[in-house]
C-alpha positions as CSV (number, residue, x, y, z in Angstrom):
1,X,-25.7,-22.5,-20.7
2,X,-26.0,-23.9,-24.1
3,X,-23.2,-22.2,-26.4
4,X,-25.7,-22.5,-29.5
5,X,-28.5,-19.9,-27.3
6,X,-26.1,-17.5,-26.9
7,X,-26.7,-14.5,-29.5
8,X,-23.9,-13.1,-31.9
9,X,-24.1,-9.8,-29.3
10,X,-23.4,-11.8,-26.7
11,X,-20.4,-13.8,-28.1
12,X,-19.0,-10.7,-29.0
13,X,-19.3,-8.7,-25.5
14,X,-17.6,-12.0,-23.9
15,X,-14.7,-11.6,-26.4
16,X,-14.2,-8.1,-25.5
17,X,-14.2,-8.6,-22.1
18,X,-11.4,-11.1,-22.4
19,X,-13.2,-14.2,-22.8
20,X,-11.7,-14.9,-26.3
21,X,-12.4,-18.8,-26.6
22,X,-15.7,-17.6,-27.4
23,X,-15.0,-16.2,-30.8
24,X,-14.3,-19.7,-32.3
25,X,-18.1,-19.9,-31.6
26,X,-18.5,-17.0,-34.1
27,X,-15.8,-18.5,-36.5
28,X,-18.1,-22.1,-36.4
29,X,-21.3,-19.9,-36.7
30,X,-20.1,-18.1,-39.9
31,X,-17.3,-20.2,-41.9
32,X,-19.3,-21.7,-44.0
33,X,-21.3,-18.7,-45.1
34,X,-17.8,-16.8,-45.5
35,X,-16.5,-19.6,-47.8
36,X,-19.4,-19.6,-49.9
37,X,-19.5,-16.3,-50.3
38,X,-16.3,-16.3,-51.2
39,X,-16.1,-19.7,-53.4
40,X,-18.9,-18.5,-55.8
41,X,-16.0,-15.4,-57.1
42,X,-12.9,-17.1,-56.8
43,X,-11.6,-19.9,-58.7
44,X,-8.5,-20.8,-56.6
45,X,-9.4,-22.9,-53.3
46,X,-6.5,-21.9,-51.4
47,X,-6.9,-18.1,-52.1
48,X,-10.5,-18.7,-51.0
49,X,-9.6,-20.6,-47.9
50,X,-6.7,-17.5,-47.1
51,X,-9.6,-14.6,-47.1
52,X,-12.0,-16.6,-45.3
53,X,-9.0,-17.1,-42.6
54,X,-8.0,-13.4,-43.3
55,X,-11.6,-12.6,-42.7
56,X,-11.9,-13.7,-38.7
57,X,-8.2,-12.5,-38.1
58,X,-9.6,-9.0,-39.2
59,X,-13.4,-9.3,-37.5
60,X,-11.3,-10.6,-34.3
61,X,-8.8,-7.7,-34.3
62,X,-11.5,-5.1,-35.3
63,X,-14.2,-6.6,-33.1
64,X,-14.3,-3.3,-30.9
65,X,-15.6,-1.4,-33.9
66,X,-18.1,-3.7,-34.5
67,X,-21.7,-2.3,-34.8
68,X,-24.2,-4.1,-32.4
69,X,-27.1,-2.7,-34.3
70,X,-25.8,-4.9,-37.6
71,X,-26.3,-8.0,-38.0
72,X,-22.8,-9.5,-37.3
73,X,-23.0,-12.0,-40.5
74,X,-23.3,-8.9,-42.6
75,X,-20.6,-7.9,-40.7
76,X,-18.2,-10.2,-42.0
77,X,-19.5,-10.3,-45.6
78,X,-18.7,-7.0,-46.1
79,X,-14.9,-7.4,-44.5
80,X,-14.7,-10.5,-46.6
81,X,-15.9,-8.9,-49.9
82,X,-13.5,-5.9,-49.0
83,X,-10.4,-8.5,-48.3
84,X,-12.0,-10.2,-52.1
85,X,-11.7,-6.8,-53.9
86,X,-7.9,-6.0,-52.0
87,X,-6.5,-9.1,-53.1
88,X,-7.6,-8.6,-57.0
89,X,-6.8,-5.5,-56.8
90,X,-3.1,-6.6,-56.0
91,X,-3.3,-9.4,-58.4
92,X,-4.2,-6.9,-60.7
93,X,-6.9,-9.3,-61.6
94,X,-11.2,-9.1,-61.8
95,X,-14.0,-10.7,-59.6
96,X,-14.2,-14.1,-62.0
97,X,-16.7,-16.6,-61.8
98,X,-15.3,-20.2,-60.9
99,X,-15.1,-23.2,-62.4
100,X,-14.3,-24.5,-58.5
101,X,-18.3,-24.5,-58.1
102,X,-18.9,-26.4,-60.9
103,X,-16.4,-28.8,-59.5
104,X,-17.7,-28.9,-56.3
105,X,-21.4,-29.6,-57.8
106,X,-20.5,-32.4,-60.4
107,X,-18.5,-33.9,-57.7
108,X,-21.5,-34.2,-55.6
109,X,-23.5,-35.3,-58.3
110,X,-21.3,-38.1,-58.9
111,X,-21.6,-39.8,-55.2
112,X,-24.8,-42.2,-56.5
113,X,-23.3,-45.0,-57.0
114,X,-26.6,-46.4,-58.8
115,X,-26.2,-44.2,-61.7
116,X,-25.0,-45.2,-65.1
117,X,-22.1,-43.5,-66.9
118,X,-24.6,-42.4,-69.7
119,X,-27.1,-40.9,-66.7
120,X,-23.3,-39.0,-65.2
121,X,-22.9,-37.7,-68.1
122,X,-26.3,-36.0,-68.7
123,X,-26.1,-35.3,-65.4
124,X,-22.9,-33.6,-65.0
125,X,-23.8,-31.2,-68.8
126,X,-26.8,-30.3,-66.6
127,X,-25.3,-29.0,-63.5
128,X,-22.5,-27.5,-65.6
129,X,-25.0,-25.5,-67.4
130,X,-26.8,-24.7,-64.1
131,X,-23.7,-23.2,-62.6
132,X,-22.8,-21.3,-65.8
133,X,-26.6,-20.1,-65.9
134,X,-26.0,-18.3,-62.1
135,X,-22.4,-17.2,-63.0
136,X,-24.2,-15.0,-66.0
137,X,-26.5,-13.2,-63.2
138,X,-25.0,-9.9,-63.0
139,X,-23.8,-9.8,-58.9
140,X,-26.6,-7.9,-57.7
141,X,-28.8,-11.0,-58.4
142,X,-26.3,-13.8,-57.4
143,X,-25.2,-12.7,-54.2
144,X,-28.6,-13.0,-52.4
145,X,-29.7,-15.4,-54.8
146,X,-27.0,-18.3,-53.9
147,X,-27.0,-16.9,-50.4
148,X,-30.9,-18.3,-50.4
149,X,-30.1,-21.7,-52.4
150,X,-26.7,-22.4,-51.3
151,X,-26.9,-21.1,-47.8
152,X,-30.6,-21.1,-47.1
153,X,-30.9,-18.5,-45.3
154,X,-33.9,-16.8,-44.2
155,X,-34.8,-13.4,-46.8
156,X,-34.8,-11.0,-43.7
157,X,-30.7,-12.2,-43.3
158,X,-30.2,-11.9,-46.5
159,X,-31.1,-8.1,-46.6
160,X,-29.2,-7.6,-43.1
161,X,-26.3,-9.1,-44.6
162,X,-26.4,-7.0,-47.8
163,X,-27.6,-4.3,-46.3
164,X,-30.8,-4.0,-48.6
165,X,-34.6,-3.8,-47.6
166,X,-36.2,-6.9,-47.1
167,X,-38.7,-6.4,-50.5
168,X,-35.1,-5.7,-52.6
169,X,-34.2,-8.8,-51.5
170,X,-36.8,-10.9,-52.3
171,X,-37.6,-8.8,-55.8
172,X,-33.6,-9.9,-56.8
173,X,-34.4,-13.6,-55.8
174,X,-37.7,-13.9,-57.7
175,X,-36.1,-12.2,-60.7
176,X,-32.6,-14.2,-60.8
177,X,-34.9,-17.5,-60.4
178,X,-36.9,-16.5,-63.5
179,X,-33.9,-15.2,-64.9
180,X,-32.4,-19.0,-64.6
181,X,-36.0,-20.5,-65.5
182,X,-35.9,-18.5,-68.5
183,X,-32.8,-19.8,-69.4
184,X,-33.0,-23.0,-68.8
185,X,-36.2,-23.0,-71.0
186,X,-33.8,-22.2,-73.7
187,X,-31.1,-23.8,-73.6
188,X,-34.0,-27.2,-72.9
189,X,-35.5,-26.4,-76.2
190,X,-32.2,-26.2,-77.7
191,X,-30.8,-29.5,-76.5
């Protein structure tokens, strides 16, 4: 049996019944939507990389209490946003938007080697502003919306993850996008 048609219920009865090498199925399924989730509030890579890693240690010790009628990415959303909040709240610090995304987006736009310095630089100033232009949506629109661009994931798992109805969902997508087209009108017409 293919290890990919096995569902997230599945995986998880196997763990509890002692067959733990199947949770690093679950931690390959779900790192990278843990680590965006996380990298779009923090600005600090290894403080990102500790809850994500904080994140399974918890899921795989609190797995029992896991609710099979959730869907098991929401799941570990909400332990890592609960580990996010803990760990500012020690810090004595707030949720901040990052300048770790914009990073990780100009450094991607940089990997054309065809493009002139003078294109870079336009090109970088643009994504800068895009990634400023999402960190100014208040959280209710960014989550799902970057869970849709960044993650592309399907709307229905978006509102099982956040634990919204489906139509919430897509109303706070279509709203952040005009939001940012909005935005980017402006600041076009100001340039």
């Amino acid at each position: 049996m293919n290890k990919h048609e096995v569902s997230d219920i599945e995986l998880v009865k196997k763990v509890l019944t002692g067959e733990i090498e199947y949770f690093s199925e679950l931690v390959e399924r779900y790192e990278k939507l843990v680590f965006s989730y996380l990298l779009s509030r923090l600005n600090d890579i290894q403080e990102v990389e500790d809850i994500v890693q904080d994140t399974f240690v918890k899921a795989f010790r609190h797995l029992a209490s896991y609710d099979c009628e959730r869907k098991f990415a929401g799941w570990l959303v909400t332990i890592s946003r609960n580990l996010l909040i803990d760990s500012r709240r020690k810090a004595g610090r707030n949720i901040a938007s990052t300048d770790l995304v914009t990073d990780v987006l100009l450094s991607d736009s940089l990997k054309e080697t065809n493009a002139h310095p003078p294109e870079i630089i336009i090109r970088r100033e643009r994504f800068r502003q895009i990634v400023n232009m999402i960190h100014e949506l208040s959280e209710d629109l960014r989550t799902p919306f970057l869970l849709r661009v960044v993650n592309e994931l399907p709307y229905q798992e978006i509102a099982e993850i956040l634990n919204l109805p489906l139509q919430t969902v897509k109303n706070r997508i279509f709203k952040a996008r005009g939001v940012l087209r909005e935005k980017r009108e402006t600041y076009e017409e100001m340039s």
